[in-house]
C-alpha positions as CSV (number, residue, x, y, z in Angstrom):
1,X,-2.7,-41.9,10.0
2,X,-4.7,-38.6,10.8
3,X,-3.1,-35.9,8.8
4,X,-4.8,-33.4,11.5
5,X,-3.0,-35.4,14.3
6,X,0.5,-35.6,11.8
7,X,-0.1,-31.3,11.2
8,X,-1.0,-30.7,15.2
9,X,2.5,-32.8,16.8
10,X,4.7,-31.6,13.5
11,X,3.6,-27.4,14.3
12,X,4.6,-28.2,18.4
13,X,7.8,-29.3,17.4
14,X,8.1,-25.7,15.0
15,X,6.6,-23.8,18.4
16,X,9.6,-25.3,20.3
17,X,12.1,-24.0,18.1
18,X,10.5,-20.7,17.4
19,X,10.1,-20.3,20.9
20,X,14.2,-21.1,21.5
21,X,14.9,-18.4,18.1
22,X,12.2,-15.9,20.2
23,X,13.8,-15.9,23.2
24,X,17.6,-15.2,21.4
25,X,15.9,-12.4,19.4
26,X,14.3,-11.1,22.2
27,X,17.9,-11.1,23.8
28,X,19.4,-9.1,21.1
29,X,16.5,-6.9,21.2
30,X,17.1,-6.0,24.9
31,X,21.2,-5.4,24.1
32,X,20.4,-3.0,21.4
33,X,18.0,-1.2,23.1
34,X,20.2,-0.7,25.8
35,X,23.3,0.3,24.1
36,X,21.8,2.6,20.3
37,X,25.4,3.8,20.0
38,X,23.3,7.2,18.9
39,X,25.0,10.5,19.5
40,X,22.4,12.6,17.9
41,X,19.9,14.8,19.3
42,X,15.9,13.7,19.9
43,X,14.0,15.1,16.8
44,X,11.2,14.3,18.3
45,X,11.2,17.3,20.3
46,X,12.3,20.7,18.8
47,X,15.3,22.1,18.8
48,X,16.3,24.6,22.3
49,X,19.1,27.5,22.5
50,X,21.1,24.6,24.0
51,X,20.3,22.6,20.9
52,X,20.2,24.1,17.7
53,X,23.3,23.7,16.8
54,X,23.6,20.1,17.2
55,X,23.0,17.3,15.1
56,X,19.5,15.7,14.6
57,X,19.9,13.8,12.0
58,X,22.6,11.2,12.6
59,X,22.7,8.3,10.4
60,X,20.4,6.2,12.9
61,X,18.4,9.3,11.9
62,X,18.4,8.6,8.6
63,X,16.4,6.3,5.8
64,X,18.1,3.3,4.4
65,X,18.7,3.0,0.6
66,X,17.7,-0.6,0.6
67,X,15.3,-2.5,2.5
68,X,17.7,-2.8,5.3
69,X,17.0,-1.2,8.9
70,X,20.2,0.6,9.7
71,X,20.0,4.1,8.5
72,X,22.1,5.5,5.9
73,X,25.9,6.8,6.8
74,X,26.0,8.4,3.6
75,X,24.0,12.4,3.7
76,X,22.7,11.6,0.4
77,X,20.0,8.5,0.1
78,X,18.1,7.0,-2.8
79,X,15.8,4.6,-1.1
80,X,13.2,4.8,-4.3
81,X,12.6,5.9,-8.0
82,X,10.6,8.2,-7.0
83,X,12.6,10.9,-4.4
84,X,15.8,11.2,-2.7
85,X,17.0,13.0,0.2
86,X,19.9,14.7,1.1
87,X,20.7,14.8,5.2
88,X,21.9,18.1,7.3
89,X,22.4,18.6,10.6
90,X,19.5,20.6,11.2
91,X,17.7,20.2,7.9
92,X,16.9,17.4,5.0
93,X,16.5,18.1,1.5
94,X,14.0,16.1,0.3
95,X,13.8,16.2,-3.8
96,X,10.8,14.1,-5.8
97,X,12.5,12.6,-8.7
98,X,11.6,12.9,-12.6
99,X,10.9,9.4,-12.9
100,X,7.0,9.6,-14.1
101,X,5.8,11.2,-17.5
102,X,3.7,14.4,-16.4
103,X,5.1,14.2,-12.5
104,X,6.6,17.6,-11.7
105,X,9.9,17.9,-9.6
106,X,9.3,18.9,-6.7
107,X,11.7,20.2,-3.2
108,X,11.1,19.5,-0.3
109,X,13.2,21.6,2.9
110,X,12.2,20.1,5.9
111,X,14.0,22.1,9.0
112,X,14.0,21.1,12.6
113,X,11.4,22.9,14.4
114,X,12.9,25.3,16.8
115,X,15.9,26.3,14.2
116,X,15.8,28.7,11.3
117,X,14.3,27.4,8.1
118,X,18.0,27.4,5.6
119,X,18.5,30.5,3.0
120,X,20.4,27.8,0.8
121,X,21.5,24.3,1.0
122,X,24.6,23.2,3.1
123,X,27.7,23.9,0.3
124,X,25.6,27.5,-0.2
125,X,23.5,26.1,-3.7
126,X,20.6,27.9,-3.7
127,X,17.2,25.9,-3.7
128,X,15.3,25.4,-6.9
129,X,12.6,28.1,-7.9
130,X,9.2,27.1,-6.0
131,X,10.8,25.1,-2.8
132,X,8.2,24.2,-0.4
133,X,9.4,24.3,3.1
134,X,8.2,22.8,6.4
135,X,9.3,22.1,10.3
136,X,9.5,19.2,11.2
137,X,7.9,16.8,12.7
138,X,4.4,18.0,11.2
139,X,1.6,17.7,13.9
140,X,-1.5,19.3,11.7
141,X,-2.0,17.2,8.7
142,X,-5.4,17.0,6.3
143,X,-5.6,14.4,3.3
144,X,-8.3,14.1,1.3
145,X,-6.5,11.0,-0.4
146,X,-7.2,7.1,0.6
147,X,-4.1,6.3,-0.9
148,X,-2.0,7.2,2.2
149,X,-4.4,6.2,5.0
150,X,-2.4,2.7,5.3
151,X,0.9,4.3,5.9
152,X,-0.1,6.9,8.2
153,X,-2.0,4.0,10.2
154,X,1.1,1.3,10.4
155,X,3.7,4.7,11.2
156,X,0.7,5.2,14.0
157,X,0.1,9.0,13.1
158,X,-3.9,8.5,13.3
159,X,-3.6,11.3,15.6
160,X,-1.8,13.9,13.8
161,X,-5.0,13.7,11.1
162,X,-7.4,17.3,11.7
163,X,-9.2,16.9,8.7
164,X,-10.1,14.6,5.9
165,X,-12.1,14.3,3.0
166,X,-14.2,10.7,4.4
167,X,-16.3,10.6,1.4
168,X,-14.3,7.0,0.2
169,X,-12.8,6.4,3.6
170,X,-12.5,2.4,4.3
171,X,-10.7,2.1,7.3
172,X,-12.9,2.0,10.2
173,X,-11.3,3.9,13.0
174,X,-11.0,6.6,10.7
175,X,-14.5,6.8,9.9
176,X,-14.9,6.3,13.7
177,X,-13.0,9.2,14.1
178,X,-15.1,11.4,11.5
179,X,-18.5,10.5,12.8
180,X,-17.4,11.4,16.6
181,X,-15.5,14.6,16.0
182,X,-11.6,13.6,16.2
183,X,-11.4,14.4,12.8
184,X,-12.7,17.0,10.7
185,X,-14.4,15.6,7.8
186,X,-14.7,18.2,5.0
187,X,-16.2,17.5,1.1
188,X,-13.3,18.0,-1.0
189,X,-14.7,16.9,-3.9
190,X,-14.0,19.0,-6.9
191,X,-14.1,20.1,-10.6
192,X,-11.9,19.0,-13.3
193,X,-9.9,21.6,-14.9
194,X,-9.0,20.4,-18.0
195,X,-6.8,23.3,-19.0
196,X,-4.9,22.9,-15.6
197,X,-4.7,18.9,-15.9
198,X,-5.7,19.2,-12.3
199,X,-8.9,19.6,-10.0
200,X,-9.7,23.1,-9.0
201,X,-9.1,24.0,-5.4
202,X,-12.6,23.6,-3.1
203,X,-12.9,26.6,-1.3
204,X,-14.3,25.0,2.0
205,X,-11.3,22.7,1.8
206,X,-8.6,24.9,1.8
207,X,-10.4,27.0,4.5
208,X,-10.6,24.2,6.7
209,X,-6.7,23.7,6.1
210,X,-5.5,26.8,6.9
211,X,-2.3,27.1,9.1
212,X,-2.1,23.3,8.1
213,X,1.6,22.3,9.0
214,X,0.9,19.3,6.1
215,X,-1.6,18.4,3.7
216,X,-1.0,15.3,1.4
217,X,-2.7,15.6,-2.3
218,X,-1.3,14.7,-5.5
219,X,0.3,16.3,-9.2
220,X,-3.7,16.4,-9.9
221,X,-4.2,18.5,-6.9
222,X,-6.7,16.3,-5.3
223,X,-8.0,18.0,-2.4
224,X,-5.0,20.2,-2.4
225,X,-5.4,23.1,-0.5
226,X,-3.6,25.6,-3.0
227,X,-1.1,26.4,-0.5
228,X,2.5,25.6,0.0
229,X,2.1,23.1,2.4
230,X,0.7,20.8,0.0
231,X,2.8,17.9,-0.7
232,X,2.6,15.7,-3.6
233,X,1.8,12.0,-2.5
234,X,2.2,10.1,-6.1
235,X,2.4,6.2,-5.0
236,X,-0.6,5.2,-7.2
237,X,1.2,6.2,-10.4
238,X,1.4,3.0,-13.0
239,X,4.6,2.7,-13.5
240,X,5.7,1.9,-9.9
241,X,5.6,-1.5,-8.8
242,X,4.6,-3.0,-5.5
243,X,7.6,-2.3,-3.9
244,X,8.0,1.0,-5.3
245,X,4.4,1.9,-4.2
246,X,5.9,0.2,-1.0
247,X,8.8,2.7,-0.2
248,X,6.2,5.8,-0.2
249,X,6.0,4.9,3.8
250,X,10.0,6.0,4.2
251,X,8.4,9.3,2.1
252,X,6.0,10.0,4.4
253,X,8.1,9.6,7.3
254,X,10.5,12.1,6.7
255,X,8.1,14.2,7.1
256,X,7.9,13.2,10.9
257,X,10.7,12.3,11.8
258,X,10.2,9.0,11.6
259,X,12.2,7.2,9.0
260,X,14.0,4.6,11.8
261,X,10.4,3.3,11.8
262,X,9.8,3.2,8.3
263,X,13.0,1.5,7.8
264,X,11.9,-1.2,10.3
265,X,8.4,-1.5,8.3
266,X,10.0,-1.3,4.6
267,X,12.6,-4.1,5.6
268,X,9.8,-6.3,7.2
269,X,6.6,-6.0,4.5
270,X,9.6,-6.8,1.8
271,X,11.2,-9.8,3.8
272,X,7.3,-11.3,3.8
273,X,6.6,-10.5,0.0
274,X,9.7,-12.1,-1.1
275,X,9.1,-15.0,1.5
276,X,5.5,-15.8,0.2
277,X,7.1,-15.1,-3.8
278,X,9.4,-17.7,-3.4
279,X,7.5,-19.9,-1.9
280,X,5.3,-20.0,-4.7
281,X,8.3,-20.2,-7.0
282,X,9.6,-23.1,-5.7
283,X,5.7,-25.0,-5.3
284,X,5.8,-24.5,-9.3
285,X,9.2,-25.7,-9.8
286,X,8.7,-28.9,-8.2
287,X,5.6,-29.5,-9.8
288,X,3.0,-28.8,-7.3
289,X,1.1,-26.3,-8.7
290,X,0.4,-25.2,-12.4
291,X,3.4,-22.8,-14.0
292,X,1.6,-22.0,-17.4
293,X,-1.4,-20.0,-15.8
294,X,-1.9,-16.5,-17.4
295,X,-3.3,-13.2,-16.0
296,X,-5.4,-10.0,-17.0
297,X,-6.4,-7.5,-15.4
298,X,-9.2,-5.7,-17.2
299,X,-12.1,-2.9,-17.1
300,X,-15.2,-1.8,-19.5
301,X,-15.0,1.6,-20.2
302,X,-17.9,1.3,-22.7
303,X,-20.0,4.4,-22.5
304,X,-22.8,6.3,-24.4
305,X,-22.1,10.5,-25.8
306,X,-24.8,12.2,-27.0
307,X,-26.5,8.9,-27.4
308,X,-24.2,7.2,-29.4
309,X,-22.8,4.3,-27.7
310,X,-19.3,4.2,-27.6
311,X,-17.2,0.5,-26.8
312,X,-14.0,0.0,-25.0
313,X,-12.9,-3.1,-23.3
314,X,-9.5,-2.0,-21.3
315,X,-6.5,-4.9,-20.7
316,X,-4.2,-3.1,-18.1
317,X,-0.8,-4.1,-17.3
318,X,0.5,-1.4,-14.7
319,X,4.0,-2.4,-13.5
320,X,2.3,-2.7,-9.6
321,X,-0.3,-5.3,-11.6
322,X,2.5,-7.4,-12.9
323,X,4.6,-7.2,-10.0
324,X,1.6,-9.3,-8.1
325,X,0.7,-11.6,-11.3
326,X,4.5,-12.6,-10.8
327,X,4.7,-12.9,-7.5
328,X,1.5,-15.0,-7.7
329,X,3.5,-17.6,-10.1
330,X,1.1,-15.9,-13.1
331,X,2.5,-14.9,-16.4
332,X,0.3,-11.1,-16.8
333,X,-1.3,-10.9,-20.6
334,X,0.3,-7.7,-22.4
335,X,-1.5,-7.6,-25.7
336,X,1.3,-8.0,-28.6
337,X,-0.6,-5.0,-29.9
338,X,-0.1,-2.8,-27.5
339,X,2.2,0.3,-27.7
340,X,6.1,0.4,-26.4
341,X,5.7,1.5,-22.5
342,X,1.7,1.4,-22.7
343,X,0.0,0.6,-20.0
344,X,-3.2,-0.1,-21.2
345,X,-4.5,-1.8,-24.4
346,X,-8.2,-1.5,-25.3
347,X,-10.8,-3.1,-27.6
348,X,-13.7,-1.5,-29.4
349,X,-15.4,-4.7,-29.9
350,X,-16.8,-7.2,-27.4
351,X,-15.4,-9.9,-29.3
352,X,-11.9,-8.9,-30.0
353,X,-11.5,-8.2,-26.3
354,X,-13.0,-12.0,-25.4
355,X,-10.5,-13.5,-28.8
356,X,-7.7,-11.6,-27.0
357,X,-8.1,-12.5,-23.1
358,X,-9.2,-16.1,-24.2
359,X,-6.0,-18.4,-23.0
360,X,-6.1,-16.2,-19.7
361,X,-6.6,-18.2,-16.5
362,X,-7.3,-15.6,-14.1
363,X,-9.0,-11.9,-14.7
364,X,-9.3,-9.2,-12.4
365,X,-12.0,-7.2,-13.2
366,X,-11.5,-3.6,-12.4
367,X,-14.7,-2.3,-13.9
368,X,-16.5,0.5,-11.6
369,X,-19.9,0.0,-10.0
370,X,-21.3,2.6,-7.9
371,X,-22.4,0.3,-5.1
372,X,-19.8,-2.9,-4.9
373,X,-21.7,-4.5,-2.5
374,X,-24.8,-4.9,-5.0
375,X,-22.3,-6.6,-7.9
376,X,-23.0,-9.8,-7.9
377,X,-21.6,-12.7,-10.5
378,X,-24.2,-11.6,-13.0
379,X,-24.2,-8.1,-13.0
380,X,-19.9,-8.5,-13.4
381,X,-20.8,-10.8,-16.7
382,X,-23.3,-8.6,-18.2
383,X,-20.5,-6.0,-18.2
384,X,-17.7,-8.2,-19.9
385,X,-20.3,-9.8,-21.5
386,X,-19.4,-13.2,-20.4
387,X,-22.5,-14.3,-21.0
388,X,-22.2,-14.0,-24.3
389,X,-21.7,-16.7,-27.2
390,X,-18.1,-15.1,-27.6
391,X,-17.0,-15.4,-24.6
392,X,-17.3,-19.3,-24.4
393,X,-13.5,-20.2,-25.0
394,X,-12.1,-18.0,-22.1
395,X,-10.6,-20.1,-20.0
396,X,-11.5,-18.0,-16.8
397,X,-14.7,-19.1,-16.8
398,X,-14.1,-22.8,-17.1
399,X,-12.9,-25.2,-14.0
400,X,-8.9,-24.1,-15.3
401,X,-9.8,-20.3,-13.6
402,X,-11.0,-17.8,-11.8
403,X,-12.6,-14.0,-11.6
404,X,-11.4,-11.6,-9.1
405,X,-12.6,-8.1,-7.9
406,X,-11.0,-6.0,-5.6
407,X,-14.0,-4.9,-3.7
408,X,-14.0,-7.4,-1.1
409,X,-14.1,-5.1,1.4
410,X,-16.1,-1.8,1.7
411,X,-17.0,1.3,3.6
412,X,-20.6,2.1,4.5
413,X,-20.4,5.4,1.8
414,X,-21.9,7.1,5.7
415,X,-19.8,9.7,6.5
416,X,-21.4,12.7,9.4
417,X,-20.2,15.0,6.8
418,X,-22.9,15.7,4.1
419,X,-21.0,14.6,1.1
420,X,-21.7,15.2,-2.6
421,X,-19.9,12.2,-3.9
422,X,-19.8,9.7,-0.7
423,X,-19.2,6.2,-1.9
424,X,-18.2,2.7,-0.7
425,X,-14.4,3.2,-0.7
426,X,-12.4,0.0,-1.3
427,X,-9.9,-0.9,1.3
428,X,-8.1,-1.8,-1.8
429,X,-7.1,1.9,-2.2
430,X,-6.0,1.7,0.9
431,X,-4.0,-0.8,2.1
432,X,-2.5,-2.7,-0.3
433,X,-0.2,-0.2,-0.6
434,X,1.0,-0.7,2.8
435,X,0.3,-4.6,2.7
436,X,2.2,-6.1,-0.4
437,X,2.6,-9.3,1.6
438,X,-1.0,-9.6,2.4
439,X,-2.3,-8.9,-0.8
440,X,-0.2,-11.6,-2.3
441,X,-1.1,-14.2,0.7
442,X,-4.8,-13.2,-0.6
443,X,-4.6,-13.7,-4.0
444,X,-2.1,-17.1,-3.6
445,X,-4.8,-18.4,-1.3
446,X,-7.5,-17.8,-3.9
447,X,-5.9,-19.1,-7.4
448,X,-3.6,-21.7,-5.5
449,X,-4.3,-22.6,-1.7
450,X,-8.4,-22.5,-1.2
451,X,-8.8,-25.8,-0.5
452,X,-5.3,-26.6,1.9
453,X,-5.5,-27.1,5.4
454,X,-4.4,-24.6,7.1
455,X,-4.6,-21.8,4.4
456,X,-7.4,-19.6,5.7
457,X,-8.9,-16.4,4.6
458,X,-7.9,-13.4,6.4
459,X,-8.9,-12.8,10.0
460,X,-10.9,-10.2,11.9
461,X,-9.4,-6.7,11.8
462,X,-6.9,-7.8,9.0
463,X,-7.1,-6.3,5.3
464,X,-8.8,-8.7,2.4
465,X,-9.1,-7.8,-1.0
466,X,-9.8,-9.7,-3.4
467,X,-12.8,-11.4,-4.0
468,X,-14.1,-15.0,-5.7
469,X,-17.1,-13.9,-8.9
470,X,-17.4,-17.0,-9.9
471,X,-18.3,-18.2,-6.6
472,X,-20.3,-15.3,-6.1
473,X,-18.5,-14.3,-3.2
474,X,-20.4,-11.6,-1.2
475,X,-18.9,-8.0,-0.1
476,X,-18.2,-7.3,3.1
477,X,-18.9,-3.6,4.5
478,X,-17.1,-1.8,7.2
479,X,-18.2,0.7,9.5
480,X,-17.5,2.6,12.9
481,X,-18.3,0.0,15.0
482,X,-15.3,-2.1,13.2
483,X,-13.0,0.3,14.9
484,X,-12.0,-1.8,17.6
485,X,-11.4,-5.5,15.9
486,X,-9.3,-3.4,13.7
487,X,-7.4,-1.1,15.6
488,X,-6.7,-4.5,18.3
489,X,-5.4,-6.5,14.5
490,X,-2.9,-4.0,13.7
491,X,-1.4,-3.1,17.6
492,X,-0.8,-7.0,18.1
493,X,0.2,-7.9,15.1
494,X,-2.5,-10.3,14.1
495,X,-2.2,-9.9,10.0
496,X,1.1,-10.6,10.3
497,X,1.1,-13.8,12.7
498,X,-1.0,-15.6,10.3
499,X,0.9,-14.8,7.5
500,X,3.8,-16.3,9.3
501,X,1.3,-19.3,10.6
502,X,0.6,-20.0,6.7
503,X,4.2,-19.9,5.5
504,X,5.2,-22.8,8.2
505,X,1.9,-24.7,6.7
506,X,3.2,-24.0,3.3
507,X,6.7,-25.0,4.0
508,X,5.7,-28.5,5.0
509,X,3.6,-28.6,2.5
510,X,6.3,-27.9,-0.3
511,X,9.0,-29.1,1.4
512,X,10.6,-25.4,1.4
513,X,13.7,-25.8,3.2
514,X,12.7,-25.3,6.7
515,X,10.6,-23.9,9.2
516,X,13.4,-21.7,10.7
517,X,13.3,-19.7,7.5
518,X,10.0,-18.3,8.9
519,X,11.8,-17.9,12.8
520,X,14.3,-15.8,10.8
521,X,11.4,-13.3,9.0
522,X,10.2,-13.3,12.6
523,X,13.4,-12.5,14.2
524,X,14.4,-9.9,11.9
525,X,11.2,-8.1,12.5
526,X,12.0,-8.0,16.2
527,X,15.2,-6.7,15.8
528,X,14.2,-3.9,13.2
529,X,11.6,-3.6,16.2
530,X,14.5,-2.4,18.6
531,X,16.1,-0.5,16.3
532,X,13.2,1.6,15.7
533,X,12.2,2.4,19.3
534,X,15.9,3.5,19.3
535,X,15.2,6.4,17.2
């Protein structure tokens, strides 16, 4: 029999049946939208005489605590580790929580626009010394950080961005954007203060964000504008995991009004994570694919001082790099050496780093290069020094495993902006935040699924990270003119239809209980849809 044929008649008969679930979804859809049950006021709009009274934030208002879409009923929510926030009629409390060594607390008082910014909170506490406030829903906003680009883009906020900092700016629209004038691109690039553990303000920046409603840096004031309208955007901090890194789009919503969306977003990027984890789970426990393959995730940060040359050989285990190890079905190498809640190790001989990462099946190499698109396979050795005699045991290098990078995919480093320090930003920095479930589809298809029908690389316009050394697998770089392919993946939800296209491959593959299992991700998403254009 032709398995082609077998494939082709077995994925009609899914299309049948997902097209019966569609239409029932899409029925439910159309109820809720018609009846949101909502008594609160539009916070899209500010606040009248008529108004400002009333309540606009009503628990459809609100962010979940979970990964569910209905909004909290509770005032006070704990969606993350990493803030909480405290609901009022006219105002939300929004309080970033001690959870990271070195991360100050911070509060947040976002007010309605159109009402009075609060003198205290709703039982009369007073606010903590240094609250920041800000009326909401922000329209100005300038970042100068990557690491928020790919929830501002799935939220759809492009528009509310003035000015940026495009020097390592990936996604193409927004360097469309910079090079025709929509947004102001500005070189925020500054010193280190070492005394202040922070970069020193750049003076053109913060005059080009002046009167900024918003303007997203981090606790190392990167491209902050010294104001109080900057806002502390933390999600690359190691000790949060994928889905903690995840939850920083429900942060950023409150600050538009949006969390109904980001709820509907959240719920659906975890559904697919979890669906694509267990997937692999379940491959492994019936025996179809290895369960003893190890990870590491390693960087040279060898240098030379003065001219003496000093070695280090980095094994990092952040909790966002074991969080996709697992998911992956791959056990992540934590030296035995290293030190309680470490999350690095490193080696200050060539050797002893090979001895150490030798068992490990598959190593992601994090070492910098200024131009990723001119690393090739040897250039990547030559710095681990895999093409040395010690390095002859690892088993990454043999037919049992693989070398990644993350620099599949790159800007041009061509902003209009003259730009001290332009490079080829990563869309790594970028959107795998926003993309758990793609980033695991990409690395699952690389360590497990190259070679299955079906199981295809990424298409046009949809985020791909990681790429193959061994094969010497070429970068691939972005620019302007990419705008388009991208902007037309994300508004029809390409990236996501062939993530749900692979998981009915993989379920027949596997035998994973059934295709209607990946109708039900589907379906939820449309509901969350409906709930969200409630809002």
């Amino acid at each position: 029999r032709n398995p082609r044929a077998t494939m082709r008649a077995w994925v009609l008969g899914v299309s049948a049946t997902f097209a019966i679930a569609l239409a029932v979804t899409l029925s439910v859809t159309l109820v809720l939208l018609h009846d949101s049950g909502d008594d609160g006021l539009n916070n899209a709009q500010c606040a009248t005489a008529a108004t400002a009274s009333g309540d606009f934030f009503p628990s459809s208002s609100r962010l979940s605590a979970d990964a569910s879409t209905t909004g909290s009923t509770a005032a006070l929510v704990e969606p993350s580790v990493a803030f909480s926030v405290t609901y009022n009629t006219t105002f939300k409390v929004v309080r970033t929580l001690p959870h990271l060594s070195g991360v100050p607390a911070k509060t947040y008082v976002l007010y309605q626009c159109g009402t009075t910014a609060p003198t205290a909170d709703s039982d009369g506490t007073a606010f903590a010394s240094g609250t920041q406030f800000f009326s909401v829903p922000v329209k100005k906003v300038a970042t100068g950080l990557t690491v928020a680009i790919g929830f501002i883009e799935e939220l759809g906020l492009r528009s509310s961005i003035d000015v940026v900092d495009p020097g390592a700016v990936h996604a193409p629209c927004w360097q469309e954007d910079e090079e025709t004038g929509d947004m102001t691109g500005v070189d925020a690039t500054a010193s280190w203060n070492s005394a202040a553990n922070a970069y020193d303000t750049v003076a053109a920046w913060a005059t080009a964000t002046t009167d900024f409603d918003l303007v997203i840096t981090d606790r190392f004031n990167t491209a902050g504008s010294g104001t109080d309208k900057d806002v502390n955007f933390d999600a690359s901090e190691a000790p949060l995991g994928m889905l903690d890194r995840l939850e920083y789009v429900k942060f950023l919503s409150l600050f538009y009004n949006m969390e109904a969306k980001a709820n509907a977003y959240y719920a659906d990027q975890v559904k697919r994570w979890q669906y694509m984890r267990d997937r692999i789970t379940y491959a492994q426990s019936n025996g179809r694919i290895a369960s003893t393959y190890r990870c590491a995730w390693v960087e040279d940060q060898s240098y030379t001082w003065a001219g003496v040359p000093y070695v280090s050989f980095v094994v990092s285990f952040a909790q966002f790099e074991q969080d996709i190890c697992t998911g992956a079905g791959l056990t992540t190498f934590i030296p035995s050496a290293a030190t309680s809640g470490a999350t690095t190790h490193s080696y200050s001989t060539m050797a002893a780093f090979h001895a150490a990462i030798a068992n490990v099946n598959v190593i992601f190499d994090k070492t910098y290069f200024d131009t990723p698109s001119t690393t090739t396979k040897a250039s990547v050795y030559a710095k681990l020094g895999f093409d040395q005699p010690s390095a002859a045991g690892i088993k990454a290098l043999t037919s049992e495993g693989t070398i990644i990078r993350m620099d599949k995919r790159v800007s041009d480093a061509d902003p209009l902006v003259t730009h001290s320090s332009a490079s080829e930003g990563l869309d790594w920095f970028e959107s795998s935040f926003a993309h758990p479930a793609l980033v695991l589809s990409d690395l699952s298809r690389l360590v497990w699924l190259d070679s299955v029908d079906g199981i295809d690389a990424p298409r046009a316009g949809c985020s791909r990270f990681f790429r193959d050394v061994k094969a010497d697998d070429t970068v691939v770089k972005t620019t302007a003119a990419d705008c388009p392919v991208y902007d037309d993946a994300r508004i029809s939800g390409v990236c996501d239809a062939q993530l749900d296209e692979q998981g009915i491959t993989l379920d027949k593959l596997y035998g994973y209980n059934s295709p209607a299992s990946m109708v039900s991700v589907t379906a939820s998403f449309f509901i969350a849809f409906a709930v969200a254009l409630m809002a």
